[in-house]
KENU-282908 format. One line per 3 residues: their letters; for each residue x, z, y of C-alpha. Coordinates in steps of 0.1 Angstrom, whole numbers, plus 5000, padded with zeros to 4 digits. Example, Ala and Ser with C-alpha at 12.3 -4.5 7.8 and 13.67 -1.06 7.14 Angstrom:
! residues 2
AS	5123,5078,4955  5137,5071,4989
***
This chain:
! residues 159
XXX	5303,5074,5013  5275,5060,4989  5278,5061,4951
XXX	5256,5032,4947  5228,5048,4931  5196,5043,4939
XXX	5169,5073,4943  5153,5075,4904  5118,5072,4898
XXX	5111,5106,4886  5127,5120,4919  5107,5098,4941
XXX	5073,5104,4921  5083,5140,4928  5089,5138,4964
XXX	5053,5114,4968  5032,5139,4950  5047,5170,4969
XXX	5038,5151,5003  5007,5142,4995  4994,5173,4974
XXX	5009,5190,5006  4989,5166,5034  4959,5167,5013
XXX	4959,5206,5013  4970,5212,5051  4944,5184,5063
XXX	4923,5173,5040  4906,5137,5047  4924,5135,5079
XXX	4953,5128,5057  4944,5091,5059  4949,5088,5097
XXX	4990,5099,5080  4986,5070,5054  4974,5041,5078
XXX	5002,5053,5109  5029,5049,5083  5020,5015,5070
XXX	5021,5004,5117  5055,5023,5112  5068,5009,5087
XXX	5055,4972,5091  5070,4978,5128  5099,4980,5115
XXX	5102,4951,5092  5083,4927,5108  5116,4909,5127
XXX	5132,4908,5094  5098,4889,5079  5094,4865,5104
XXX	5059,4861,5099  5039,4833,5118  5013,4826,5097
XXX	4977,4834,5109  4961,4830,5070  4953,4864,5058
XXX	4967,4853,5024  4996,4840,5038  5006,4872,5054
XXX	4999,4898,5028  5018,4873,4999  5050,4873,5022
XXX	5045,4909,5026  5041,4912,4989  5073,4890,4983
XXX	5090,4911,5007  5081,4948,4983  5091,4924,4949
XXX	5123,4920,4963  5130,4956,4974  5116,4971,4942
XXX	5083,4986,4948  5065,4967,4925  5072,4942,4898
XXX	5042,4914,4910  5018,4915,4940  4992,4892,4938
XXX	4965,4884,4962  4935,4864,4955  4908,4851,4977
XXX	4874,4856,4971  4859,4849,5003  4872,4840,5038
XXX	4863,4877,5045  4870,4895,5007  4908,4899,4992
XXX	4920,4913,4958  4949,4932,4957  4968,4936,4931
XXX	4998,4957,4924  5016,4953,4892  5037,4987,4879
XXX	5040,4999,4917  5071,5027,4923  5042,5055,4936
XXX	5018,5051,4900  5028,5083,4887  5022,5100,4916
XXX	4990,5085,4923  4980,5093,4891  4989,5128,4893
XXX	4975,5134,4926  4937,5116,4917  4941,5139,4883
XXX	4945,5172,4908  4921,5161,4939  4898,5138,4919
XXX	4886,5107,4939  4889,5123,4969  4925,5124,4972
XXX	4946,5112,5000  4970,5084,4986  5002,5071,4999
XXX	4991,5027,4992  5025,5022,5009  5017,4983,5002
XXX	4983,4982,5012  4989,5002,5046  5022,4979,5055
XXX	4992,4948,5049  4969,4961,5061  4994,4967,5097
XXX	5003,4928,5093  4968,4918,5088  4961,4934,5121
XXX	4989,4923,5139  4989,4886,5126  4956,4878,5123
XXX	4933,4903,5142  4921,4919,5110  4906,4951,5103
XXX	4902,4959,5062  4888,4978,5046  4896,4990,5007
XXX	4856,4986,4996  4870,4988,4955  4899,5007,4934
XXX	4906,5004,4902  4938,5025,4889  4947,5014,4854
XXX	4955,5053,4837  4990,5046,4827  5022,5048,4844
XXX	5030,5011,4835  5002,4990,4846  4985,4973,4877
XXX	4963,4989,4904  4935,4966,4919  4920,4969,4952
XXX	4892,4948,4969  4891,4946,5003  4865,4930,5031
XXX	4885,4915,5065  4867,4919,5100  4876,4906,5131
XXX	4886,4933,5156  4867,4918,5186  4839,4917,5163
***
């Protein structure tokens, strides 16, 4: 039986920056092999329920990003185009910020972070469209309310 409630933010920021404090101290930076597999988990098990056909990277990552609006994980995503091979991502007051923030205050730039959105893209990108990206820019706004900006560059696979 389910009282309806949801899991509360300061619960869930707890949980994220216990995982990851804990994967970055066990592993280090083989935490990120963790970070990618979960987004090919995850996206594997939306990607029926998304129906995506479209072969335009933008195309993918906005229904993806329409797809974590509507379940909560962030108020906007927006993704602009800046070349046929360089993305902006942008996530606007995304459910993990505390954490994030907590865990670059404690490990500094080299910490391992849980970009839930970006892996989950990142899966569809590679499944849809025979991407590989690559985050080449972050930009973490310091407050818990705020957006977090990511560039990325797009390579073919077979390339």
């Amino acid at each position: 039986m389910t009282s309806g409630k949801f899991v509360g933010k300061r619960f869930f920021n707890l949980l994220i920056f216990s995982i990851y404090s804990s994967l970055y101290e066990l592993i280090g930076q083989e935490g990120w092999s963790i970070v990618w597999r979960t987004g090919e988990v995850a996206y594997a098990q939306i990607k029926q329920e998304l129906k995506i056909t479209e072969k335009d990277p933008v195309q993918v990552t906005r229904k993806v990003g329409k797809f974590l609006e509507e379940e909560g994980y962030g108020s906007k995503f927006i993704i602009k185009e800046l070349s046929k091979t360089e993305l902006i991502h942008e996530i606007h007051d995304g459910a993990a910020r505390p954490a994030i923030l907590k865990l670059r205050e404690k490990f500094g730039e080299n910490a391992v972070l849980p970009h839930f959105s970006t892996s989950i893209m990142f899966a569809a990108l590679k499944d849809s469209c025979n991407l590989r990206v690559k985050i080449v820019q972050l930009q973490v706004a310091p407050t818990e309310i705020g957006v977090t900006r990511e560039k990325w560059v797009l390579s073919r696979i077979d390339d």
